[in-house]
N, C-alpha and C positions, 0 to 999 in steps of 0.2 A: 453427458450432453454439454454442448459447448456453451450452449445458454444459460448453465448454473455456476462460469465463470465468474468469481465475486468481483475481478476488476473489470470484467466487458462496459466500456462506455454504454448508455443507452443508445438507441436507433438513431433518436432524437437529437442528440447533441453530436452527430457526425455530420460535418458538412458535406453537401451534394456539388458543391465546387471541384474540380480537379485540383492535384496535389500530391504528395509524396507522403507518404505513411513509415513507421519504424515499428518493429516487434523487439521489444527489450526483455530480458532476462530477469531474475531476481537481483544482480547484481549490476544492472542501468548494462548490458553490455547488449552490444543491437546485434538480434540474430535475424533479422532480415528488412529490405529497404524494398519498395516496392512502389509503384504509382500510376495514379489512377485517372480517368475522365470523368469519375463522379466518385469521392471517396466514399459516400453511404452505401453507396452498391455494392462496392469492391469488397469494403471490412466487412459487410454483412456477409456475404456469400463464408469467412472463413466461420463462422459461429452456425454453419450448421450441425446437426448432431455428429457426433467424432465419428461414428463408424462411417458414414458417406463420405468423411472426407481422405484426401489420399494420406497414403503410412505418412509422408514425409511431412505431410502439411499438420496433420495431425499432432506428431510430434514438437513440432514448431508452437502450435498453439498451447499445447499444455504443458511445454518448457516455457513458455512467455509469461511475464507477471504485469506488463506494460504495454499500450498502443499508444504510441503519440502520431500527429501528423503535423503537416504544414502545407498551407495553401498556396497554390500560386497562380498565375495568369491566366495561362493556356497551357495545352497538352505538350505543347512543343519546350517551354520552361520546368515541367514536371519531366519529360524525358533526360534532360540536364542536369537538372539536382539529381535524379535518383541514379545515374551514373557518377555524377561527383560525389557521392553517400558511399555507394558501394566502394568507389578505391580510396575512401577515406577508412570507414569500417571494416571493412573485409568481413560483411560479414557470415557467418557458416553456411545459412541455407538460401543465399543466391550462389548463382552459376558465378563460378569462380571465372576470374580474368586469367585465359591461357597463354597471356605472353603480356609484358610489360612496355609494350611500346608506347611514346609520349603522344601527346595530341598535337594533332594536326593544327596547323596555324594558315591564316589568307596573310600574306603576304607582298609589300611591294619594293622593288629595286629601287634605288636610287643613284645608281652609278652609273647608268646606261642614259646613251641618250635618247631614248626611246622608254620611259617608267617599262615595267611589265610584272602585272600581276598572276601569282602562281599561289600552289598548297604546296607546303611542307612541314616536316614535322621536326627539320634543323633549325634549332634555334641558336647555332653558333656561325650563322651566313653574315658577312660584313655586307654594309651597304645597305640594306634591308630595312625594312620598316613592318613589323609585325602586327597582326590581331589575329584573336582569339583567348587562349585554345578555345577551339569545338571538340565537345566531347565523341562525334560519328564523323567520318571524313566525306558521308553521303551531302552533311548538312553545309560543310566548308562548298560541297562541291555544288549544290545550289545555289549557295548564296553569291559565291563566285556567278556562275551562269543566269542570277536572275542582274545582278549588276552592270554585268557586261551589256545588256540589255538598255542602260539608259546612257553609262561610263561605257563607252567602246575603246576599250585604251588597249594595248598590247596584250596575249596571252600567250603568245608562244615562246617555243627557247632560242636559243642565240643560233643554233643550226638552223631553225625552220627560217628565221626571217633571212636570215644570208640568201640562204635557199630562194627565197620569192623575192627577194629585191634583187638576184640575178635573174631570175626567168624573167625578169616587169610582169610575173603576174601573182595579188592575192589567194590566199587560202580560201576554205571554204567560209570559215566566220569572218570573215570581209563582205560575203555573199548575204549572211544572215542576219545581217547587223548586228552581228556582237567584236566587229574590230574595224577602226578606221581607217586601218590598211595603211598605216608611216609607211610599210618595206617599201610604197611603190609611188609615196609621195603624195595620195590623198588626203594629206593632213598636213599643215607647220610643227613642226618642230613645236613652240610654241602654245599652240591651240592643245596638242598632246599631253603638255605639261600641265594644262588648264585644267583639261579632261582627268589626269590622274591626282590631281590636288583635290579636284570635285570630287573622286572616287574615296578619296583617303580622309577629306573631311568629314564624308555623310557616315562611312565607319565607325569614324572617331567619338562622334558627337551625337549619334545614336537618336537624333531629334528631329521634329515633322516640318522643321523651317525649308528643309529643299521641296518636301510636297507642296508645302502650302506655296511656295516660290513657281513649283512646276502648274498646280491648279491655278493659280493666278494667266500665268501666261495662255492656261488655254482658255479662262474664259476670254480673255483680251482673243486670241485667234479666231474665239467663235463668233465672240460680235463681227470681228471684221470678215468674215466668212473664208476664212482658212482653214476648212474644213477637214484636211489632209492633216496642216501642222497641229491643230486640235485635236486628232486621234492620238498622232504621235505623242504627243505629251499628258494626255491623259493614261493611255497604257504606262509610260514612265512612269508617273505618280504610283497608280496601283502599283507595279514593279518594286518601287519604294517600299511601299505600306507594308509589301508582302516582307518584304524582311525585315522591318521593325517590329511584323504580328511576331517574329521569330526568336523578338529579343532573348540574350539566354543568361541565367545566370552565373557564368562563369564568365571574370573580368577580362579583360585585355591589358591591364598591366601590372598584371603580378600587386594588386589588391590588397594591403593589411587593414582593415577596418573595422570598426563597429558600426552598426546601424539599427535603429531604435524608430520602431513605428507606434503612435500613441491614440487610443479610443476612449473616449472619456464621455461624462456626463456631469449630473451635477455632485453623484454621492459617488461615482468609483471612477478609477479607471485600469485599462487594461491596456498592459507593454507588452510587444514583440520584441526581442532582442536578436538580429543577427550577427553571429562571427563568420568574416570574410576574413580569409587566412591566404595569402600566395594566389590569391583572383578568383579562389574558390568558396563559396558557403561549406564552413566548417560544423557549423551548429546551429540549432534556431530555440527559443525555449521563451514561452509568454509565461505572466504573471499579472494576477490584479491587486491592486491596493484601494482601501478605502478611503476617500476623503474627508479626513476630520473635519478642515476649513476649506473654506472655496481660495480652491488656486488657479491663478490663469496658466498658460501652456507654458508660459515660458520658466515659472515657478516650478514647474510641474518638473519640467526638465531638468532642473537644476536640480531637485529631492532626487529623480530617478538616478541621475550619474554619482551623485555624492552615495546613492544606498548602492549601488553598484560594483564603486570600484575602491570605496575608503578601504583602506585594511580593518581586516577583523582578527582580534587574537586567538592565534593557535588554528586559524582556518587558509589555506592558500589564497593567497591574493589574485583578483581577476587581472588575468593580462591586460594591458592597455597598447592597445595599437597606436600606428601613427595617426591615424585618422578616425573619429568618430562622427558621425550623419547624424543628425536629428533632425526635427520636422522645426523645432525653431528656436532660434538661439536663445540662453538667458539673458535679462536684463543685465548682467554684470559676467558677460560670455568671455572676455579678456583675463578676469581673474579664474574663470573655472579650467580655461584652457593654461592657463599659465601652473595652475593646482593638478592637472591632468601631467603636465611634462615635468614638473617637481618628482609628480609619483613615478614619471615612465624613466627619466633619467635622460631622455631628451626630449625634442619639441614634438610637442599633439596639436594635432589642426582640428579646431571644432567647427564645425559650419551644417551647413544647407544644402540637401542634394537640388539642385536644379533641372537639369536634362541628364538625358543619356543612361547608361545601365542602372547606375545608383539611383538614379530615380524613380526608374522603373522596379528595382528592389525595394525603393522606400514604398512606393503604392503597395506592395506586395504585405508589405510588413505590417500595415495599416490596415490590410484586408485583415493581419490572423489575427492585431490585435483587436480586433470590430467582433472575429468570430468570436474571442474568445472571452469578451465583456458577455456577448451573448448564452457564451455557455454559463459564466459563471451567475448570468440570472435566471437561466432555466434551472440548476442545481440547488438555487439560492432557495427560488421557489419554489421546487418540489420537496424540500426538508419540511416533514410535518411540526416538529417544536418550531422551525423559524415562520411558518404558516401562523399558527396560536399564539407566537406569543406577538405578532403583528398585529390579527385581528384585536387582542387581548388589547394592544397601547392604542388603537385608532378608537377601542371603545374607552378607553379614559382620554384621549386627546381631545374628544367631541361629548365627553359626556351623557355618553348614552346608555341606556340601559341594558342591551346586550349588548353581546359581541355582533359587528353585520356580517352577519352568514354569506348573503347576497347583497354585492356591490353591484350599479350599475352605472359607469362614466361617460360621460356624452362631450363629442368634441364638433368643433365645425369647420368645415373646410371650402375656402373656395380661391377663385383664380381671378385677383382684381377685382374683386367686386361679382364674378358670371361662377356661373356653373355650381352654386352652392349645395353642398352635402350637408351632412350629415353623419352621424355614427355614435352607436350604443353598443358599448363591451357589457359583458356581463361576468364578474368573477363570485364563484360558489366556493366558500371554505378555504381562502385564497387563492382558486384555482382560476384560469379564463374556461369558461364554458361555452364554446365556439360555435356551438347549434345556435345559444339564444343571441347572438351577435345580430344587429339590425341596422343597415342602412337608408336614409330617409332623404331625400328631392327637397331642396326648401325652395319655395317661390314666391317671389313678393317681398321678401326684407331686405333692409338699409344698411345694416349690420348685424355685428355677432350676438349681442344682446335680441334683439329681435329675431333672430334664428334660434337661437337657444329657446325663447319663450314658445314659439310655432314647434319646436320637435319635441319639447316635454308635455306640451299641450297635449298632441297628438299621441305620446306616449300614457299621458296619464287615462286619455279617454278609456284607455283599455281598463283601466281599474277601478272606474267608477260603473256601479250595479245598475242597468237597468237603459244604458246609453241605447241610443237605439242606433247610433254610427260605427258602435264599435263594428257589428257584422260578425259576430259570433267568434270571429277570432281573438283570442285571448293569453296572454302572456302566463307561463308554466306559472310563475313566484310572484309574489308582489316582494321588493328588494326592501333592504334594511336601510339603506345607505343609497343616495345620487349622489353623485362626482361631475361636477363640470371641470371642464379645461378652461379655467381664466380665474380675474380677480374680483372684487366684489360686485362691479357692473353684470357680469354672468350671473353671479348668485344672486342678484338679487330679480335677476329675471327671470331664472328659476323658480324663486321664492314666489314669485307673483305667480307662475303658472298652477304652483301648488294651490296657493290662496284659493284660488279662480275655480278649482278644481275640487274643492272643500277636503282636502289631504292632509292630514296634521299628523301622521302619526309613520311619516318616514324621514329621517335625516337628510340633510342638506349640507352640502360643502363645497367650496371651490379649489382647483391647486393651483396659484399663478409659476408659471413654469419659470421665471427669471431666478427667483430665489426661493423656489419652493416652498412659497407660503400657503397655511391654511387658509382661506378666507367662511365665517358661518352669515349666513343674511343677518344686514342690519347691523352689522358689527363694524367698530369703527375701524380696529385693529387686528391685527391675524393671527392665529397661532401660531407659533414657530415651531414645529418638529426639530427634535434633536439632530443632529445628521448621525447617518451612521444607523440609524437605528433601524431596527425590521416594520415599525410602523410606518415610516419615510419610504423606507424600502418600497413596500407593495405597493402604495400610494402612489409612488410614481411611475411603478410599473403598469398599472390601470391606466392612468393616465396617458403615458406613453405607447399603452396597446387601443387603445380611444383614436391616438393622431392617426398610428399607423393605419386602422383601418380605414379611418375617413378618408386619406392622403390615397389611400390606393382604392378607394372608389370614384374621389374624386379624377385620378390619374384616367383609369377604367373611361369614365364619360364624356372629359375630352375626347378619346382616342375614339369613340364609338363616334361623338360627336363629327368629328373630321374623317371618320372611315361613309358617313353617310352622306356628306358632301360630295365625297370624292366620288362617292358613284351615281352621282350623279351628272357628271362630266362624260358627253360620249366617247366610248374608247376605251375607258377606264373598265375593267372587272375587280371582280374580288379579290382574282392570281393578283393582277397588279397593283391595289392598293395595298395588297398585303406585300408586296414586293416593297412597294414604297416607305411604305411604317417601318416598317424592319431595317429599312438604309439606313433614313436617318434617325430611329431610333424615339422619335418621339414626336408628336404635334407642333411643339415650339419650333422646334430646329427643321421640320419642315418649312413651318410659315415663314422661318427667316433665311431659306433656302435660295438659289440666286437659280435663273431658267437652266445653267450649263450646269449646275450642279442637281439639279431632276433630270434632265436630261443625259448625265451621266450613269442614272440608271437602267441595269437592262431590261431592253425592250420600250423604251419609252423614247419618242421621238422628239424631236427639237420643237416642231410644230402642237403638239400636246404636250410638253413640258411648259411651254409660255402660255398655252391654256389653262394649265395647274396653275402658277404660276399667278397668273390675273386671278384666276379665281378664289384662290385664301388671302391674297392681298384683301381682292373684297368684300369679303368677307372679316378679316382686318380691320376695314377700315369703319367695316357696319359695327361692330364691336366699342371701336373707339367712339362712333360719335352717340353710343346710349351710354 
């Protein structure tokens, strides 16, 4: 069975993100590259029992000792790497490439006087101005045709326009607005050259400054009721958007770099490494380290390149490109770059991705290393010795007489002051136990202290015998151990609730998150946890499964919140506010939403968008003035 594989990752620790997967051998040699729209779906389906699955795939699996992946954006960035994988790897059990021809490139002249943009896959044309390669010549050949769409610059070849600047009559994309027709004199010279600068910068530069440039002008058209030039430029926009959703990671100029995305916290962190080799991603490979002492990002960076690239004896030295990306320079970024070209033998440029492809690679890179901080505390924490010997140090950290079997951390969350939560983790044997998880409405408190006292109130009622409000419902455990999220003002509001409550015989703690201190009631000074340690460890993983819940309840009630507003606007259904949530993506950026920009959604009129529009303003404004 393919499930008694001792190396198959768990279910659990595959992400449901799109992405590109590898099956390596016993000897790290990749026997197939492959990618997915949810990688836990994909890899699971090969771990079914070996007889159902096909000879060839079967084979594959139980010659493989390895799965790695890597995440990326969207479906259309996983279709790109996993063909830059396969003609780097060659590897056995994908569909071999039956002919070695180069990748197609977009292209623009520069010799004519007339620019004209074309595909080809010569890359030894004078005059020319290149991008790409595109790994499929379908993708060159849309993105070619959605551009022409805003950039109507030349596309045809030197016969066709001769050709129509003798008849005095344009082709057919003169008719479809994708050419401004120079052969016949519908354009300056001039304004063409403008047009194909536009075309060559927005390539270039891979960045949202011409949308945000084209949304601007149309709400200016809208106010002024240009209704026409307001369509027009709004389809540009989208037109735009569409091919930057498209970004791909294969560069457009021959690329040698390294690129380093960073997830950190207070006790680990976890690095992505990209190699970009000749404008292609060569390899990707994460790694976490612990933090013995707290270092800021820019410290951070400086450990990771020095553990990187210093020579080590009798082991190959890591290449070092011209260029390395990081997310942010060292405090003494001059000397490490100057220590980088020592080693390379000539100059390395260390900096900061900003805009445009490498940017879009750096987000990427920070997604794997985020998954893969994540993974490494799901494994951290299903080790049973690292479980015991955790409980083991919180029960000498605190003093108490057993180990706390059941933990239960309580966090609070609200938005300015409104919409105040609540939330109770529950961890059993170091584990989260996700049934007994509880979320609680706070109404009526000033602050955190006074919220925290109202939801342990209300928690504790349940453990005192004989309440007559409990209502028969009743919590599984009564816990070893509370956990609040703060510093001694939390605990000691805690502490009161307990008092209040006649409860002496459950532990009390707080964890203030800046520097992960203990705080006990009444104590003037905190414990300090070792760092590093597995009793830190869990601690702040409680801690940090506490926010997350509250944060995403709290998220949850806004949204509900402004989903019952909104239907209450006539016009509005469900289709459409659910249309609406989903544009922009969230309440905030609704409410700071401008009338052209609701109204730019489908189905929603200009006249009901300034009705939306008014209406969370004022609602707004009722907010501000409690």
């Amino acid at each position: 069975m393919a499930n008694d594989l001792s190396w198959r990752p768990k279910t659990g620790e595959i992400p449901t993100d799109p992405g590109v997967y590898r099956w390596l051998d016993a000897k790290g040699r990749v026997l197939y590259v492959g990618k997915a729209k949810n990688l836990r779906a994909r890899l699971s389906s090969y771990f079914a029992p070996l007889d159902s699955l096909h000879d060839r795939t079967r084979k594959m699996v139980t010659t493989a000792r390895d799965l790695q992946w890597t995440i990326v954006k969207s479906d259309y960035e996983a279709l790109q790497l996993e063909f830059t994988w396969i003609k780097e790897f060659d590897p056995p059990f994908n569909v071999r490439f039956k002919d070695d021809k180069s990748y197609p490139y977009l292209a623009i002249s520069t010799n004519e006087d007339f620019a004209r943009a074309f595909i080809t896959r010569n890359r030894e044309l004078r005059s020319v101005r290149y991008f790409g390669p595109y790994t499929q010549s379908w993708a060159v050949r849309e993105t070619l045709d959605t551009l022409l769409k805003v950039y109507p610059i030349r596309s045809c070849s030197k016969a066709v326009f001769n050709a129509a600047a003798a008849k005095k009559r344009p082709c057919l994309l003169a008719d479809i607005g994708k050419c401004s027709a120079p052969c016949v004199g519908r354009i300056e010279p001039k304004e063409h050259q403008r047009l194909a600068a536009d075309f060559a910068k927005f390539l270039n530069s891979g960045d949202r400054s011409y949308i945000d440039e084209l949304t601007q002008r149309m709400s200016t058209a809208s106010e002024n009721q240009e209704y026409e030039l307001a369509a027009a430029l709004r389809d540009d926009a989208k037109a735009l958007a569409a091919v930057l959703e498209k970004s791909t990671v294969v560069f457009s100029d021959q690329t040698d770099a390294d690129l380093f995305g960073i997830a950190e916290d207070e006790l680990s962190a976890a690095v992505s490494h990209f190699v970009v080799r000749g404008g292609r991603i060569r390899g990707a490979r994460n790694w976490v380290l612990d933090k013995e002492l707290e270092r800021d990002p820019a410290e951070l960076v400086e450990y990771i390149l020095q553990n990187v690239y210093s020579p080590k004896p009798g082991i190959e030295p890591q290449e070092i490109p011209r260029e390395i990306l990081v997310p942010v320079l060292p405090s003494d970024h001059r000397e490490v770059a100057l220590w980088l070209s020592d080693l390379r033998g000539s100059k390395v440029q260390l900096r900061v991705a900003q805009r445009g492809d490498k940017a879009a690679l750096a987000e990427t890179a920070v997604k794997n290393a985020q998954h893969a901080q994540n993974l490494y505390k799901m494994r951290r924490s299903a080790d049973f010795t690292s479980r015991a010997d955790a409980l083991a140090g919180i029960q000498r950290a605190l003093n108490l007489e057993d180990a706390p079997l059941r933990i239960e951390c309580f966090d609070v969350s609200h938005l300015g002051g409104t919409n105040v939560v609540a939330s109770m983790v529950v961890f059993e044997d170091g584990l989260p136990k996700k049934d007994a998880y509880r979320k609680f409405n706070v109404e009526g408190t000033k602050d955190d202290t006074e919220s925290i006292h109202q939801v342990l109130t209300r928690r504790l009622r349940y453990l005192v015998q004989g309440d007559p409000e409990a209502d028969g419902a009743k919590f599984s455990y009564r816990p070893n151990l509370i956990i609040v999220d703060g510093g001694l003002p939390q605990v000691n509001a805690a502490a009161k609730a307990l008092d209040e409550a006649g409860i002496t015989d459950i532990a009390l703690c707080g964890l203030a998150k800046r520097l992960e201190e203990v705080w006990l009631p009444g104590d003037a000074f905190p414990i300090i946890l070792p760092r590093a340690t597995e009793e830190l460890f869990l601690m702040q993983r409680i801690r940090d499964e506490a926010h997350r819940f509250a944060i995403t309840f709290q998220r949850k009630k806004r949204s509900l919140s402004i989903s019952s507003q909104l239907l209450e606007i006539p016009g509005l259904g469900e289709r459409r506010v659910s249309l609406l949530l989903r544009h922009f993506g969230s309440a905030k950026r609704m409410r700071l939403a401008t009338v052209a920009e609701i109204a730019s959604v489908p189905n929603i009129s200009e006249q009901l968008a300034e009705i939306i529009h008014a209406t969370l303003n004022e609602d707004g404004q009722k907010l501000s003035e409690k």
